[in-house]
ChimeraX commands (.cxc) that place a marker at each C-alpha (Angstrom):
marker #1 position 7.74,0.88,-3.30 radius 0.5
marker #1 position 4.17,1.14,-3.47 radius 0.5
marker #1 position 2.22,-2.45,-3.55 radius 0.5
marker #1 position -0.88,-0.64,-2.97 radius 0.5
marker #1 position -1.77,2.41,-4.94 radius 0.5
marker #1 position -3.77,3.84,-1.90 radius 0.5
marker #1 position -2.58,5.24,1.28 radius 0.5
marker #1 position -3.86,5.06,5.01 radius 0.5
marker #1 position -5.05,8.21,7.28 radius 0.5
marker #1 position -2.78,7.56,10.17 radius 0.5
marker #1 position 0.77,8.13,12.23 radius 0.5
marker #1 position 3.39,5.86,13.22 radius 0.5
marker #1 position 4.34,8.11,15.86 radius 0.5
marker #1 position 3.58,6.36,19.07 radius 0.5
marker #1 position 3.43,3.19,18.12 radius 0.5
marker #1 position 5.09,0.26,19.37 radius 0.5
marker #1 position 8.50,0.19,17.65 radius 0.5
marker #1 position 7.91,-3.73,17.57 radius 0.5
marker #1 position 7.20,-5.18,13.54 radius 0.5
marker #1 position 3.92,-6.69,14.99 radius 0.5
marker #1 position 2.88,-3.76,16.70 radius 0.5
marker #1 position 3.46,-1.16,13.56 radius 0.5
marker #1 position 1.63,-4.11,11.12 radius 0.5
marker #1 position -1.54,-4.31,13.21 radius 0.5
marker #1 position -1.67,-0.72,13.77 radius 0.5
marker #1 position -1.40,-0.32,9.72 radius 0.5
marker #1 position -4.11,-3.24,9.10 radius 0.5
marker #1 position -6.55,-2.33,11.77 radius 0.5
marker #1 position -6.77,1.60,10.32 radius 0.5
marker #1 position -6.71,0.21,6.74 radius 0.5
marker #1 position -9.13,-2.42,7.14 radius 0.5
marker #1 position -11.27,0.68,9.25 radius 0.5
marker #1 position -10.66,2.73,6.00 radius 0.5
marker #1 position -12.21,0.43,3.48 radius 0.5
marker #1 position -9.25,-1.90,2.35 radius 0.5
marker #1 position -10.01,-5.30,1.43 radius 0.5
marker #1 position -8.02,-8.25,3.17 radius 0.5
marker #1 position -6.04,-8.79,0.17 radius 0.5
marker #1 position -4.94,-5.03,-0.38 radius 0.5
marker #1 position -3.93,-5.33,3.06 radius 0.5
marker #1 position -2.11,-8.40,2.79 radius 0.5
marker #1 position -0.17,-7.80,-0.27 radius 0.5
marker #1 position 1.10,-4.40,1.57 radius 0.5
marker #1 position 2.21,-6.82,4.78 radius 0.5
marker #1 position 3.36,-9.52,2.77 radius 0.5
marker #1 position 5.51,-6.97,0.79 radius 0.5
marker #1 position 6.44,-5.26,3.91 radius 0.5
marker #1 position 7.83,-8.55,5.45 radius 0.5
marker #1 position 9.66,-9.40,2.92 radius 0.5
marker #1 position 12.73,-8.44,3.99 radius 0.5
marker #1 position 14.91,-6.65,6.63 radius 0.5
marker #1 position 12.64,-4.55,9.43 radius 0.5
marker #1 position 14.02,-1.18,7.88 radius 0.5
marker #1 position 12.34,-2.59,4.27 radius 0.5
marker #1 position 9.27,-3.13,6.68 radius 0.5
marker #1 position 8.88,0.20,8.40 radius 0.5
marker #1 position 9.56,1.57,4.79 radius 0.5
marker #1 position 7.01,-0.43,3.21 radius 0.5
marker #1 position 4.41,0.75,5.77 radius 0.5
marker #1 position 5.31,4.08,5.68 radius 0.5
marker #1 position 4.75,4.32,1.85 radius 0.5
marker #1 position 1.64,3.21,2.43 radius 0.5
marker #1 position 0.70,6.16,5.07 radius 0.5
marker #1 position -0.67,9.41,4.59 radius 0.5
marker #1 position -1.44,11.94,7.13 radius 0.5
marker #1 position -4.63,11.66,8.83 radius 0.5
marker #1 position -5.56,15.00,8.21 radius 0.5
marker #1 position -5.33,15.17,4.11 radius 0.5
marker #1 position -7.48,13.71,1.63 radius 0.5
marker #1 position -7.56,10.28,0.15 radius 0.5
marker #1 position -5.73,10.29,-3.05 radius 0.5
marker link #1:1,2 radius 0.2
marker link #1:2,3 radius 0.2
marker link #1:3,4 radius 0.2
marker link #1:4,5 radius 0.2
marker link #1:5,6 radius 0.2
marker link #1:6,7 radius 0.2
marker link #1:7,8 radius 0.2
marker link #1:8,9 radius 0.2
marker link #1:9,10 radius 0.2
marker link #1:10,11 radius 0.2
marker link #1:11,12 radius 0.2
marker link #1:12,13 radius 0.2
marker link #1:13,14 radius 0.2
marker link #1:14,15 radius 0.2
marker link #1:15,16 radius 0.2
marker link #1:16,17 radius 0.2
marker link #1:17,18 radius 0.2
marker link #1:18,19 radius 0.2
marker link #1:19,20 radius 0.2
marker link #1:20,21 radius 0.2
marker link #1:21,22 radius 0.2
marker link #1:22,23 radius 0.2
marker link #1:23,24 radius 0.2
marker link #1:24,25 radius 0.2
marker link #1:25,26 radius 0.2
marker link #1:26,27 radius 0.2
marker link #1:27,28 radius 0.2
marker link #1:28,29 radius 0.2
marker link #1:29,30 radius 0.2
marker link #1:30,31 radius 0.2
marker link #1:31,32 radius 0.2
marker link #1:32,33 radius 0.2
marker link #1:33,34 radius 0.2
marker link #1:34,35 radius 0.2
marker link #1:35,36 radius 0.2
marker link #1:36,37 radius 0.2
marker link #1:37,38 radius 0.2
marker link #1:38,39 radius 0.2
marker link #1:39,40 radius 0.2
marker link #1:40,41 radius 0.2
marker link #1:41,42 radius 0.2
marker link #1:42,43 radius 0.2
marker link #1:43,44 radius 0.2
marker link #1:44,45 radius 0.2
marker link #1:45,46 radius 0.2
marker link #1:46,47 radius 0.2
marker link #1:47,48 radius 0.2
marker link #1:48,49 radius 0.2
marker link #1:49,50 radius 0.2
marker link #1:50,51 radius 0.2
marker link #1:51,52 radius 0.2
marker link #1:52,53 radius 0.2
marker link #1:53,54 radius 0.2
marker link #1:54,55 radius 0.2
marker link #1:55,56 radius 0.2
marker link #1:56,57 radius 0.2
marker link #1:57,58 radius 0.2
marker link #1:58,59 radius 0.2
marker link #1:59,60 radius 0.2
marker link #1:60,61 radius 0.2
marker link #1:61,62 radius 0.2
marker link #1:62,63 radius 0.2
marker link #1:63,64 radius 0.2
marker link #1:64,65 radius 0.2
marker link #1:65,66 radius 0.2
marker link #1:66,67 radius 0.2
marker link #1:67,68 radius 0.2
marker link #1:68,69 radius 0.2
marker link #1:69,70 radius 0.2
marker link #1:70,71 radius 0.2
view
């Protein structure tokens, strides 16, 4: 589920399996990328709002490659 109809240039792969790790990787690219606070938040609040396999999900929905265009 998309909270966020925007997605973030960047991989998971390589990063800390840790919840913490994988949400301050996501907020430090998308906050790089021109996301406001609250765009960010509501994508971490959703993403924490359950188990951490809803959480890597959540995040993950939110990524795109870092080579292709913004949508």
């Amino acid at each position: 589920m998309q909270v966020v109809q925007k997605k973030v240039r960047m991989t998971l792969v390589g990063v800390n399996g840790n919840a913490f790790a994988v949400m301050g990787a996501f907020q430090t690219n998308a906050l790089r990328q021109g996301w406001s606070q609250d765009e960010v938040q509501q994508v971490l609040d959703e993403a924490m709002s359950d188990d951490y396999d809803h959480l890597l999900a959540t995040i993950m929905d939110h990524c795109g490659s870092p080579d292709e265009d913004e949508e």
